[in-house]
Structure formats: structure tokens, C-alpha cells
N, C-alpha and C positions, 0 to 999 in steps of 0.2 A: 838224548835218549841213552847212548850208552855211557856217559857220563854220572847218568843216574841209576845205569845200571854198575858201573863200578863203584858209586860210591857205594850203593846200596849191601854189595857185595864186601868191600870191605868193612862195612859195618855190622853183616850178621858173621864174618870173620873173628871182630874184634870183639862179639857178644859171647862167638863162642870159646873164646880163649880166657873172657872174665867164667863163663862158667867153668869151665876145666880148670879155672882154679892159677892157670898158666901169667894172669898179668894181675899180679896184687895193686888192691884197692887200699889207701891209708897211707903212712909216710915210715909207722912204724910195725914191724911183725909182731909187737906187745898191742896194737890195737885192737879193740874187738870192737866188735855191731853191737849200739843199742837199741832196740825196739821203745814205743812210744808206750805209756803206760795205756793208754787204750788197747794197742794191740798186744800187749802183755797181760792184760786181762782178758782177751779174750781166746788165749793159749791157757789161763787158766793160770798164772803166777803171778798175782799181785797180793799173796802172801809170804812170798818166798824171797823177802826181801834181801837178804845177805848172801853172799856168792857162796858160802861154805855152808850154807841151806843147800845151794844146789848140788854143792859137792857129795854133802849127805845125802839128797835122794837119788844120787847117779850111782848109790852103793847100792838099792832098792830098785831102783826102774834101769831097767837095762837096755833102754831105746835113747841110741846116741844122739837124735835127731830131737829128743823131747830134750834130755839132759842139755844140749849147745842152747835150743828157745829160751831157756831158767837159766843159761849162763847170761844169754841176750837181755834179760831183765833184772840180774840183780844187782845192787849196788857193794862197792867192794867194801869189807869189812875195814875198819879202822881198827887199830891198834887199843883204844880203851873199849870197843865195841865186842859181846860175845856171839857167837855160835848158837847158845842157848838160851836164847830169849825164851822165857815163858810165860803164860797165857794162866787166869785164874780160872778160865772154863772155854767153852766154844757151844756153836749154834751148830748141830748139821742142817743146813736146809736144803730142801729137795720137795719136786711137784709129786704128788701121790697116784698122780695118772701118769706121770712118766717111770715111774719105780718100775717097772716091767722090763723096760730097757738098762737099768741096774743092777742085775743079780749080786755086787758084789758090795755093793751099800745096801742094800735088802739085807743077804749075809750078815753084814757088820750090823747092821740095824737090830736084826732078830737075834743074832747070836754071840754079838762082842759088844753090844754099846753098856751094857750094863757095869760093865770093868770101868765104866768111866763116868760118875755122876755128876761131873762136872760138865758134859757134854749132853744138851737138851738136842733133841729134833722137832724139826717146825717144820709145820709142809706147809708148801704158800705155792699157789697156782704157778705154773707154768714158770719155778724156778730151776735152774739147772742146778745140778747137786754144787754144795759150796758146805766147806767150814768157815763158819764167822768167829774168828778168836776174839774173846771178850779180858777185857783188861781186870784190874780188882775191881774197880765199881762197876762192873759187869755191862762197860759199854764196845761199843765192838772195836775191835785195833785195827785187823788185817782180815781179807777175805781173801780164800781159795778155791778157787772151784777145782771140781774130783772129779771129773766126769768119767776119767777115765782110770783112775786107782784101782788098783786090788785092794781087796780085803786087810790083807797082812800090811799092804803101805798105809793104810788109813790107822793102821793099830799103832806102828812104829812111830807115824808121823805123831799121833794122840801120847803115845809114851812121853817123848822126847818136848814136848811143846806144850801140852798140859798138864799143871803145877798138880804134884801128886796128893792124895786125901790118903785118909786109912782105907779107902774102901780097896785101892788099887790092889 
């Protein structure tokens, strides 16, 4: 009994010192956490494949805690690999019964998607908001969901990632 109380005790000890950050986990302090592509999509970054993608929207989203999740999921740029991949169009898709809880893809919807004819929107039940970048033959590359973007990051992100027309 009280062997199992001291183990017990040094074990929410040594839990709490992993959280406090106090006893490093890894062998090197260049190590980082990767999350599994499942659970990277469901944080919402399994378009955000290149770590200076994440770099670029930590210029835009200013919640450090979003920005480290998109570090946890992207794979590190190679030396012949750019920054600017771009996309011949994109899908937004989003449920039309959930748009309510969107105002800021509603926004982008009624009053900046037209800047972008290369970007169609599709409402399909009970989807969470997501851009599907389409490649030139207009099949899809990368999916991102938005659920929680502004306005302005959905413009930036659409600037920089879909290949510009005259219409821009």
C-alpha cells in the first residue's frame, strides 16, 4: 500500500515535470513532434504541407498554439523544393446549414470570392469548411479545412497559392 502510494507519487511527480517542460523528451533539442496525418487533418493542416507554409501563416494567425500544431505537421522543405507551390484553382467546400456558424467564409463567399475565378464553391452536406486545391487538370492536390480563418487569411492564403488569371 504505501509502496504504491509512493510509486504512484513519483509518477504524477515526474508527469509533472514532463509538463513543466523541466525533463526533455528526444535526444536532440533540434527534435520536434510529429503528429500522424490523421490527426493533422483533423487540426485542419493536411494542406499545409511545407514547414515555411507554416512559417507564412504564423505571419497571419497569431495563436502560437495553432502555428506549433502546422509546425507538428509539415514536412521540411528540401533544397530544390519551393515555398510557392501553386494550385490552377481550388474548391471551397462548406455545409449550407452550417454557414451560420461562418460569418467569415459567408463574408469571403458574398464579398471576396469573386476576385478569384478560379476558386468554385460546392456545398455538400454536413461538410466542414475546407479548400480543395485542384492541380491543371483540375483534380484535387491538397485539402484544407478553415474552419477557423478569417476573412483576410482566406484572401492571403488564395493570393499566394492560386495561379493568378487577368481577372485578379
Amino acid at each position: 500500500m504505501v509502496t504504491d502510494l509512493l510509486i504512484r507519487g513519483y509518477t504524477y511527480f515526474f508527469v509533472a515535470l514532463l509538463f513543466l517542460g523541466l525533463v526533455p523528451l528526444g535526444t536532440s533539442s533540434n527534435s520536434k513532434e510529429q503528429l500522424s496525418s490523421s490527426e493533422c487533418e483533423n487540426l485542419g493542416f493536411t494542406g499545409l504541407a511545407l514547414c515555411s507554409d507554416c512559417n507564412t501563416f504564423a505571419e497571419y494567425v497569431k495563436d502560437q498554439e495553432l502555428v506549433s500544431d502546422c509546425l507538428k505537421c509539415c514536412a521540411e522543405d528540401s533544397d530544390d523544393s519551393t515555398s510557392k507551390i501553386t494550385y490552377s484553382g481550388a474548391i471551397l467546400e462548406v455545409c449550407m446549414r452550417k454557414l451560420v456558424f461562418y460569418p467569415e467564409i459567408v463574408g469571403f463567399i458574398e464579398e471576396e470570392k469573386d476576385r478569384f475565378p478560379s476558386v468554385k464553391v460546392q456545398y455538400l452536406f454536413n461538410s466542414p469548411p475546407k479548400l480543395i486545391m485542384l492541380d491543371n487538370a483540375g483534380q484535387p492536390k491538397e485539402t484544407i479545412r478553415i474552419d477557423n480563418w478569417k476573412r483576410e487569411h482566406i484572401l492571403q492564403f488564395l493570393k499566394e497559392k492560386v495561379k493568378r488569371t487577368s481577372a485578379y
